[in-house]
N, C-alpha and C positions, 0 to 999 in steps of 0.2 A: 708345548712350551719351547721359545726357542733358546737354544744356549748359545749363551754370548760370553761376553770376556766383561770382566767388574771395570766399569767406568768412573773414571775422576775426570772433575772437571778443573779447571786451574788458572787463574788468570790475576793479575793487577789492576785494582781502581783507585782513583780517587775517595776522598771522605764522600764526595755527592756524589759517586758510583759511576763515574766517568773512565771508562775503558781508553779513551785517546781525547784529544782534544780537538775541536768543530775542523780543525781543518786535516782531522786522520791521524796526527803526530802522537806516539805514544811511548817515545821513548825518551829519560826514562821515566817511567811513574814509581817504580818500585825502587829502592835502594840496595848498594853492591849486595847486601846481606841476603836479603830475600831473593835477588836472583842467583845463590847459592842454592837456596831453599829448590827453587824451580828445579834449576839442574838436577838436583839429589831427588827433587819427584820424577825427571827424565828417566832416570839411572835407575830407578826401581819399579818403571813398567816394561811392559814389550813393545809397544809402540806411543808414538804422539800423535796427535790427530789436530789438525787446521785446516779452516775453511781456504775457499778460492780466493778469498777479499784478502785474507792474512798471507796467505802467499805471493799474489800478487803485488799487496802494499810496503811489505814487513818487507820481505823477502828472508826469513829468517834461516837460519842452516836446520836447528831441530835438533843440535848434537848435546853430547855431555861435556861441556871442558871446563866449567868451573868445580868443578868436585871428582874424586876418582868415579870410574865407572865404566861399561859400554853404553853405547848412543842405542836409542830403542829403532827399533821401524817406523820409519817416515810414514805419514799419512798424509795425503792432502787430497779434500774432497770436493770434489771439483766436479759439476754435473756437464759443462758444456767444455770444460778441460780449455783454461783460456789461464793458466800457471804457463810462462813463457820459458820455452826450453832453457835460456840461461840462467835461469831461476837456482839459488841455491842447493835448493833439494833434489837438482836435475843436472847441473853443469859437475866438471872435473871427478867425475867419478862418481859423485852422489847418488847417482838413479839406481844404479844398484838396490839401492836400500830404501827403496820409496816406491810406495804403491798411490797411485794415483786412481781414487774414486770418481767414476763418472758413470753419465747417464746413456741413453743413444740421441740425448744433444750433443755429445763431443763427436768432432769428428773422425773419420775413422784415417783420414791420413795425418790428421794431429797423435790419434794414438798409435800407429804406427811409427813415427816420430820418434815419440816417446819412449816406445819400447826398443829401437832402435839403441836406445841412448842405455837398456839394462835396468828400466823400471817397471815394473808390474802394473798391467792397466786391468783393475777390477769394473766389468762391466757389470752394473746395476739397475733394477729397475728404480722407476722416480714415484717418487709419493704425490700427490694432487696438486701440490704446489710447482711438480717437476723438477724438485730438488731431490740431490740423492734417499732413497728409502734408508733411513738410519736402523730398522731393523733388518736388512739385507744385509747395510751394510757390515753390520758387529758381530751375524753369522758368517759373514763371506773373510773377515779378518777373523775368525774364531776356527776357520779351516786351515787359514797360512800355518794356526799357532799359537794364536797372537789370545792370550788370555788376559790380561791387562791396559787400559790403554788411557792415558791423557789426553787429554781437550782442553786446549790453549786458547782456542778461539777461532775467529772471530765471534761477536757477539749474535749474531746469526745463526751458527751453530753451539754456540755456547745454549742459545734460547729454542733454540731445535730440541735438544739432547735433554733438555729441561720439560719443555711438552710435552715427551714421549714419555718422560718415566721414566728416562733411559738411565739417569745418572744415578749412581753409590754414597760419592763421596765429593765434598767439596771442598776445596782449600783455596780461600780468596787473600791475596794480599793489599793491606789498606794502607794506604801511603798518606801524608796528613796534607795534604795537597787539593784544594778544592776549584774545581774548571770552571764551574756552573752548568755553559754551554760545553756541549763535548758529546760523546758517542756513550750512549748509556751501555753499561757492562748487562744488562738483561733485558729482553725485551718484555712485549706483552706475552702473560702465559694464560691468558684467558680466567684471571684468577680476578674476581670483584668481590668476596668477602673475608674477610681478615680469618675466618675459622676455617680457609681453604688454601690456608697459603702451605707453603712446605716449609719445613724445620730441619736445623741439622740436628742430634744430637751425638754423646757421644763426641761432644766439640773438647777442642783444645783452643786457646789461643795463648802465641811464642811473639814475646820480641824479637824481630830479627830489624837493628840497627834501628831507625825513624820509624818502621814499618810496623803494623800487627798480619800475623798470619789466620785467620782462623780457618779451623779445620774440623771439620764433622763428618758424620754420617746422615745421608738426606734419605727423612721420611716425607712420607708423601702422606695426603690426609685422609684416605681408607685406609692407610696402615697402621694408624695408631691405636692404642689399645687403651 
């Protein structure tokens, strides 16, 4: 068995589950309140974890400053390592504190680069798809330390993390805001009968300002009893 660090997944959509809108744009979906919320879920794991699309697009920092706290360990998973060194979670001192997940598609003078700059390049092997092995990866961050970790997105690895069985817990913020078109917050999970879908339970849901937060524990469907 291998031992990994408990996974939350965590992200804002739309009422039609719209992660950004058709041309990428996802800020903001959630209101001040709930990006509180976010922060206080940063501030009580050991690291965050984002795909290459989210770092690349977003550019987000990945810190704590809207609530007291420390900022967790940067993640960004990244197989062919194409996050650009000015990149948030790389530039002005940042890299320190950021482990950048990639495959042996990244190159090896891009991850020299990188670590030049004081970021930690976890080399991993790739799953079929050639995307990072997400079981490599949660033992390979479960040797940093790292026994907690959030997952912000993108919706790629949000729907990875979901495949595998990987995830614990989910806390989705619902904003009353409807796209239509837009980037769906989950993809296909090879799931075709409604008696095979996963459940949170063990849910909460909090107002937080315009928003609903809900928050559960994800069963998956041989686990229920």
């Amino acid at each position: 068995m291998i031992v990994r660090p408990t996974v939350t997944v965590s992200y804002a959509q739309t009422l039609d589950g719209r992660l950004a809108a058709a041309n990428g744009s996802s800020r903001w979906i959630s209101s001040p309140d709930s990006l509180r919320f976010a922060h206080q879920l940063r501030a009580e794991h050991d690291a965050v974890a984002v795909g290459a699309g989210t770092a690349c697009n977003d550019d987000p920092r990945l810190t704590v400053r809207l609530v007291p706290g420390d900022d967790p360990l940067r993640v960004v998973v990244d197989s062919a390592l194409r996050t650009p060194l000015s990149a948030a979670v790389l530039a002005n001192g940042a890299a320190k504190g950021t482990v950048l997940a990639v495959t042996d598609r990244a190159p090896d003078e891009r991850c020299a680069e990188a670590e030049s700059l004081g970021a930690t390049v976890l080399r991993l092997p790739a799953s079929g798809e050639g995307r990072v092995d997400l079981d490599a990866l949660l033992s390979g961050m479960h040797s940093l330390g790292v026994r907690s970790v959030m997952v912000e997105g993108g919706a790629a690895l949000i729907t990875s993390f979901l495949c595998e069985r990987l995830v614990d817990r989910l806390a989705v913020c619902i904003a009353p805001k409807i796209l239509g078109r837009g980037i769906e917050a989950v993809g296909d999970l090879g799931i075709s009968d409604l008696t095979d879908s996963l459940m949170l339970t063990d849910t909460a849901v909090t107002p937080y300002g315009v928003d609903l937060v809900i928050d559960g524990r994800v069963e998956y469907p041989n686990d229920r009893r």
